[in-house]
N, C-alpha and C positions, 0 to 999 in steps of 0.2 A: 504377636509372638508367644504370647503368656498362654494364646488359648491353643494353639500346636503344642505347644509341650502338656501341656493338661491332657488334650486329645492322645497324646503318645505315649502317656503314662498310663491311660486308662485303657489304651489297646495293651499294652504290655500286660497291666492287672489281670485282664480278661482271659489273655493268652495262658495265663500262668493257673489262673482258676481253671480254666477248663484243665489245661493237661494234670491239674491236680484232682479233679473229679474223674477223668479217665484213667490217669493209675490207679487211683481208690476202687473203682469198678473191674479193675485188670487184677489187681492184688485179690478182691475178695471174692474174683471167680465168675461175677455178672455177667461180664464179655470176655472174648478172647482174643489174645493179645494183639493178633493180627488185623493191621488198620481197614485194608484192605475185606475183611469179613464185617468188621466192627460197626462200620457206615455205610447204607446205601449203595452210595455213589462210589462205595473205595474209596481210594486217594484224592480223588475229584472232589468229595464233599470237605478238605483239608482247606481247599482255597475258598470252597462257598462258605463254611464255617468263619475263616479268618475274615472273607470279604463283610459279611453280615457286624464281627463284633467292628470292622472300620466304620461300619454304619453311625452304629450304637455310639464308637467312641468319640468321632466328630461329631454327635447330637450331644452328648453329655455335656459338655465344660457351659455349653448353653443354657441348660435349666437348672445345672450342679452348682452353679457358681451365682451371685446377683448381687446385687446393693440397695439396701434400704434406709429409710432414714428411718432415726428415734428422735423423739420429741424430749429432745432434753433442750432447754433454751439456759442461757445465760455465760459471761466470758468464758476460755477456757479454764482458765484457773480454778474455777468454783466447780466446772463437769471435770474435770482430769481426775481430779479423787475419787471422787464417784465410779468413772470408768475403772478406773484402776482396782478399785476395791471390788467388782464386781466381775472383770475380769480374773482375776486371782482367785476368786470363792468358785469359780469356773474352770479353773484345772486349766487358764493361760500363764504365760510370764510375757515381760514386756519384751520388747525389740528395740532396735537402733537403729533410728531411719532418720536420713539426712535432712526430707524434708518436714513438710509441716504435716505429716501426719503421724497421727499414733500406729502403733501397728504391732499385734501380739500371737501367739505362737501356743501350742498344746504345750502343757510342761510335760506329758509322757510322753518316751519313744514311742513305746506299743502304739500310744491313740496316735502319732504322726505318722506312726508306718500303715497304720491302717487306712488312713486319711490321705496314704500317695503323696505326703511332706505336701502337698496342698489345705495345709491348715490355717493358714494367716489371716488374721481378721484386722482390717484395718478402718481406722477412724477418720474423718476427714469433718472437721469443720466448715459448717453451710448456715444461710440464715433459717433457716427452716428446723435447723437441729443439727444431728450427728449425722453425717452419710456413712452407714455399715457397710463394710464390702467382705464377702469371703464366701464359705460352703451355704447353698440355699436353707439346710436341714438345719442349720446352726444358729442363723442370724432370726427367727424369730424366740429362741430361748434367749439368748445374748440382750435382743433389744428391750424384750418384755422384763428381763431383770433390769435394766437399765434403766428404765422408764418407772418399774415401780418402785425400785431404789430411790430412786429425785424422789417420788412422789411422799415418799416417810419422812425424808428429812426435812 
């Protein structure tokens, strides 16, 4: 369910960028206003444009999103701080989740509006270390601070 809503958010995004680079281009005279002039196909290319970004957006939440682990070993009590503190130095705050995992949020609106409120980075304890789960482009700054954090103390 989590990756349809991702996928739906990211066709909306899409949708919403383009019609903002086609006003941009309408307002400042590049093309004319008429759609129908403006594309090829006319109106025709409306639905191969829309079908195209459905491509893009059900491939996205695919390679946008994953889970990795960091090698932070030892109980939680001793990694929780650590997480915490490196999260926070990172422009997160914590969350409230029911169960047993950590799980933390952008403290800015801006960065979560830009991030399609798909910002959540969540913790799950493993024997291997932390399993990181959230945006691909995120989780190797997140783990790398994590790991070299332990590694000072």
């Amino acid at each position: 369910m989590k990756y349809i809503i991702r996928s739906l958010k990211y066709f909306c995004y899409l949708i919403c960028i383009l019609a903002l680079i086609i006003l941009a281009l309408v307002l400042t005279g590049f093309v004319e206003a008429d759609l129908s002039k403006m594309f090829v196909n006319g109106y025709d290319s409306l639905w191969q444009i829309a079908l195209i970004m459905l491509v893009f957006a059900i491939i996205y939440p695919r390679f946008g999103f994953s889970s990795r682990t960091a090698h932070l070993f030892g109980p939680a009590e001793e990694v929780r701080p650590v997480v915490d503190g490196v999260m926070q130095h990172l422009g997160y705050v914590e969350e409230t989740t029911p169960d047993g995992t950590w799980s933390y949020r952008r403290r800015s609106p801006v960065s979560r509006a830009l991030k399609m409120w798909e910002d959540r980075i969540t913790f799950t304890t493993t024997g291997a270390g932390l399993e990181v789960e959230g945006l691909t482009r995120d989780l190797p700054r997140i783990i790398s601070a994590l790991e070299a954090t332990r590694e000072d103390a």
